[in-house]
N, C-alpha and C positions, 0 to 999 in steps of 0.2 A: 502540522498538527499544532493546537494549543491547549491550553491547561490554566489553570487558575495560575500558576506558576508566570504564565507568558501570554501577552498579550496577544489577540488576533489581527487581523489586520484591520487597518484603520480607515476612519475615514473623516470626510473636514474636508472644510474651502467649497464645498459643489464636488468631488473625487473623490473617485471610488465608490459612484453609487449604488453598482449592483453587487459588492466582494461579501457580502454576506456569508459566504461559502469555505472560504480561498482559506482557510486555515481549520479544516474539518476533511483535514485526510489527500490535501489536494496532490497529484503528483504528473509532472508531464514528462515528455520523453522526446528528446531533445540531440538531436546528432548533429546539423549543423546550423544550428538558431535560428531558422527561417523556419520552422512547421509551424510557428503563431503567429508569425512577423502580423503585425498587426490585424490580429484577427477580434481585437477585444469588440468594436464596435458592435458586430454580429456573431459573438459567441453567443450561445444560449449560458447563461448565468446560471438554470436552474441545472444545471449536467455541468459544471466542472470536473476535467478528468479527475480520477481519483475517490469521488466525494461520495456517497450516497446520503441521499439528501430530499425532501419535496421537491417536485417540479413544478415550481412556481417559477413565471414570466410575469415580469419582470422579476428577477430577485428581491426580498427584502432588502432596504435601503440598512446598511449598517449605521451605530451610532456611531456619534461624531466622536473623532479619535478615540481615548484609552477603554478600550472595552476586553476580558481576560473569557478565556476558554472556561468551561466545566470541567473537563473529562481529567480529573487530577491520576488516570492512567496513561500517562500519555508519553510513550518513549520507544526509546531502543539501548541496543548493547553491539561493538564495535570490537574485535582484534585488531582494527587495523587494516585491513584488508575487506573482509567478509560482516554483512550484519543482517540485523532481523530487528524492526519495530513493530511495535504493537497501540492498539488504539481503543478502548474506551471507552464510547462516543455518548453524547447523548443532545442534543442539537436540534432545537427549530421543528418537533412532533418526528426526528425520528432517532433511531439508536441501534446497539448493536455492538460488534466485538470486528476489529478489523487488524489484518497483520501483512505483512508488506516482508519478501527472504532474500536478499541478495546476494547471488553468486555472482562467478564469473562472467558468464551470456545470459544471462533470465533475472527477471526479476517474478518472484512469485506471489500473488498477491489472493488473500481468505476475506470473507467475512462470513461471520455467523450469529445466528440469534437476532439476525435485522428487525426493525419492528417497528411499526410508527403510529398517528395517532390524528396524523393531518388531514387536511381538506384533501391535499392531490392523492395522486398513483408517488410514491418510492423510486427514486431511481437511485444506480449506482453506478454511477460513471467512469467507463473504461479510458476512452480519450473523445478526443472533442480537437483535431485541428484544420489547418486547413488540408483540402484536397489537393492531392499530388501525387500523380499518375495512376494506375489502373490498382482498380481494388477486388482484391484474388479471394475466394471462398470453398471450401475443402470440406466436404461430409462425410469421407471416408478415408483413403491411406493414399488417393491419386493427389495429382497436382490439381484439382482446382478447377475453377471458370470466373469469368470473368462478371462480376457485377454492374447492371445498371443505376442508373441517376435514381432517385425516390427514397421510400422509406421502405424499409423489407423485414420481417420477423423470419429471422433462422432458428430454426429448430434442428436442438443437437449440433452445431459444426466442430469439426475437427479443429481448424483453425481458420482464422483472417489474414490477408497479407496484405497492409499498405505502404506505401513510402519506406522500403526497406523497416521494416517492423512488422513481428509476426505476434499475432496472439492468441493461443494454443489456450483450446478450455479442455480440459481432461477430464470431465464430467461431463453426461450428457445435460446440456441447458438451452433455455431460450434465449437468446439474444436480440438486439434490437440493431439494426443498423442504417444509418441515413447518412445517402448520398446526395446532397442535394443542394442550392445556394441557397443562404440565409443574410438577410437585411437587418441594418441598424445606423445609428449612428454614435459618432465619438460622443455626442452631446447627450446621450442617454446613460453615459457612464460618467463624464464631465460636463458640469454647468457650463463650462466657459468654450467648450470646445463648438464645433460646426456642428448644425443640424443639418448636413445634407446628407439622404440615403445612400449608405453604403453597400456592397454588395459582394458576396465572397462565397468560392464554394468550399463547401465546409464537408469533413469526414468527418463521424459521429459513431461510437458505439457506446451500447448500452444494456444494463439489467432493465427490466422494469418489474417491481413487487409488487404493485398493484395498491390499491387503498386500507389503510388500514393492515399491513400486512405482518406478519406472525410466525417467529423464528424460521427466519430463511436465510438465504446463505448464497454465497456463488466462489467461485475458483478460476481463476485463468492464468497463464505465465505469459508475459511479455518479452519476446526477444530482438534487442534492437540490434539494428546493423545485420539483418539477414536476406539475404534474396529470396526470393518464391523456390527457389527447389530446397535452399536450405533447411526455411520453415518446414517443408512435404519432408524433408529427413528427420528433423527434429522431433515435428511430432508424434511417429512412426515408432521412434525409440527414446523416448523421453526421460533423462538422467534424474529427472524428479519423482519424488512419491510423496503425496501429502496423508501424511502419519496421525493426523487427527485437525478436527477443524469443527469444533462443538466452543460453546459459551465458557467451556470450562479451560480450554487449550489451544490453539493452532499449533503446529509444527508441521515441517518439512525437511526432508533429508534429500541434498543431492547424492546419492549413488557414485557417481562419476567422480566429484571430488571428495568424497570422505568427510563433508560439513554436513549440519544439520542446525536449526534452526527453533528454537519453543517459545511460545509465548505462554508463561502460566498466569490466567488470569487467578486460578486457586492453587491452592497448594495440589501436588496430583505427581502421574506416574506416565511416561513416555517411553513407549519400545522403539527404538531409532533402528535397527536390524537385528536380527537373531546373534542373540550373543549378547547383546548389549542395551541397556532399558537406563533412563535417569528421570530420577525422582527429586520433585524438589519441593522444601517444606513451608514455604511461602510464596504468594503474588512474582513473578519477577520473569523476566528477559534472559533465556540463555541461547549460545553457541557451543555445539561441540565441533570442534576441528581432530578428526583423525588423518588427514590428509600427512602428517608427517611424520618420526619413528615414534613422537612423543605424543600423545592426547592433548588437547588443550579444551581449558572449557573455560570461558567466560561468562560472568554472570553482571547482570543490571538489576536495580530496582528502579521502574518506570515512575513511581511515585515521588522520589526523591527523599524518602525517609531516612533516618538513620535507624539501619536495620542489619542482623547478621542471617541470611541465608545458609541455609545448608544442602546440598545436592549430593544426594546418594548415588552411584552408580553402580549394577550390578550384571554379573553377569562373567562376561570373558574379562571383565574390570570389576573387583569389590571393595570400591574404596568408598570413603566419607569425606568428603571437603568441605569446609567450611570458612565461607565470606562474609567478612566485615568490612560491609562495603564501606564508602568514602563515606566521609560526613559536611557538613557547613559549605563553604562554597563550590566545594568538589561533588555535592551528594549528585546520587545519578550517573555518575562515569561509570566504565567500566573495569570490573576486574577479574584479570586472568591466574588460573592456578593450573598445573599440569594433574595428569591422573593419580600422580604420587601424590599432591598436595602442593609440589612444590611453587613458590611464586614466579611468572613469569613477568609479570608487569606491578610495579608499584603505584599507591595512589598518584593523579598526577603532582606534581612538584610545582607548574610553573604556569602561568595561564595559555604556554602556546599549546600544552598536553589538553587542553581543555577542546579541541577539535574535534574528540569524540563522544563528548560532554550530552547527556542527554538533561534536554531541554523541557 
């Protein structure tokens, strides 16, 4: 992600002519660094994983090096372990609200309110890499069948399984998926590189929102490092619930491990499980960890302001906390207080604390 705060990616020299994208949400999934190994020349530019975005071929040519994000919401918040970022957007005719939950095996990823204004169709890009081995699809609670070469619109699947990674939609949606080789060259990314056609077969999944399209939204958790029956268990008994997923809010709570996740784009009111609901009275990034004897609840402001939040919790908890978050070159980190109030982490002290420094 980028923000008025931090530049996007750059570009100069004849490189990097299609990255127009690559800092608008982008995110790949990566177990042992060969799933891109040089896929750049025949990536489709306009579907970088992650991104939703126009699909436009060739990508817009970015400008030449320092050019900064819009989307001045643009972060996350970090224990340490467990996070949740939130995004923003507003980008090249299209926009929307995007959040990204990281547990332990998933990563779970919203968007809502998408909406655009462009010439093309909307997409919102799942992953984009190279093909590697047999690609499994599930409409109901069995294992699956085996997909052919081309392009195929699934309706409703339970999940996808490729190259050990599984991607579980918990809502019924349409999906888009292409199996298929795609051509390019280095020299259509690099002025200086070779123009000889390149050729690679590529796995591709995808939203597609159509032209002009009008609060809409999608869901999927990605599980990497899973085999095909894992994935047929996973999704059968699914340790996630996403607890709201409106312009106003995302959140999600893993079950399993006693974390949950909010992105409040407004101030607002989150039921994470019976018993327990938290409220919070500005914009801001929170983690509730009950995973241990103690509650922990970490709060962000994505904006980087200097600002004091406050989070209400009520219920089998009725306390008031309240965060004064970091300010000046710390603004944006995160900070943690337990349900009593008490401090668990101080602002950081040092620049190596700065690792989970939202950006």
């Amino acid at each position: 992600m980028c923000s008025p705060r931090a530049l996007s990616h750059e570009a100069g020299n004849g490189e990097n002519l299609q990255g127009y994208y690559l800092s608008q949400g982008s995110m790949v999934i990566m177990r042992d660094g060969l799933e891109y190994k040089d896929i750049y020349p025949v990536w489709d530019w306009g579907r970088i994983p992650g991104v939703t975005s126009p699909h436009k071929d060739p990508a817009p040519k970015p400008p030449n090096w320092r050019f900064p994000g819009t989307a001045t919401f643009a972060g996350g918040t970090s224990d340490g372990t467990y996070g949740t970022a939130g995004f923003d957007f507003s980008w090249d005719g299209a926009w929307g609200k995007k959040a990204w939950f990281f547990f332990d095996d998933e990563v779970v990823a919203l968007g809502a309110g998408l909406g655009g204004d462009a010439a093309e169709p909307i997409y919102s890009s799942v992953n984009q890499s190279l093909k590697r081995g047999s690609i499994n699809v599930s409409y109901d609670s069995g294992s699956g069948s085996s997909l052919g070469t081309g392009e195929h619109t699934l309706d409703s699947p339970r999940w996808v399984h490729h190259d050990q990674v599984g991607y579980v939609f918990p809502n019924p949606s349409v999906v888009q998926l292409k199996n298929a080789d795609q051509s390019g060259s280095w020299q259509e990314i690099n002025n200086s590189k070779s123009s000889s056609v390149i050729t690679k077969s590529v796995f591709s999944l995808w939203f597609d929102h159509g032209v002009e399209p009008s609060d809409q939204g999608y869901a999927y958790i990605m599980v990497p490092g899973a085999s095909l029956s894992e994935v047929q268990t996973y999704a059968n008994a699914l340790p996630v619930r996403i607890l709201s997923n409106t312009t106003q809010q995302q959140a999600v709570r893993n079950d399993a491990l006693g974390i949950a996740g909010i992105v409040f784009y407004a101030s607002g009111t989150v039921n994470l499980r019976p018993g327990l609901s938290v409220e919070a009275d500005a914009p801001c990034i929170v983690l509730v960890n009950e995973a241990g004897s103690e509650t922990k609840i970490t709060v962000a402001h994505p904006e980087n302001a200097e600002m004091t939040v406050t989070i209400t919790l009520s219920g089998d908890l009725n306390e008031v906390l309240v965060y004064n978050l970091p300010t000046g070159r710390f603004a944006g980190s995160s900070m943690t207080l337990s349900a009593t109030g008490a401090p668990i982490n101080d602002p950081p002290a040092s620049p190596e604390a700065l690792r989970f420094k939202t950006q």
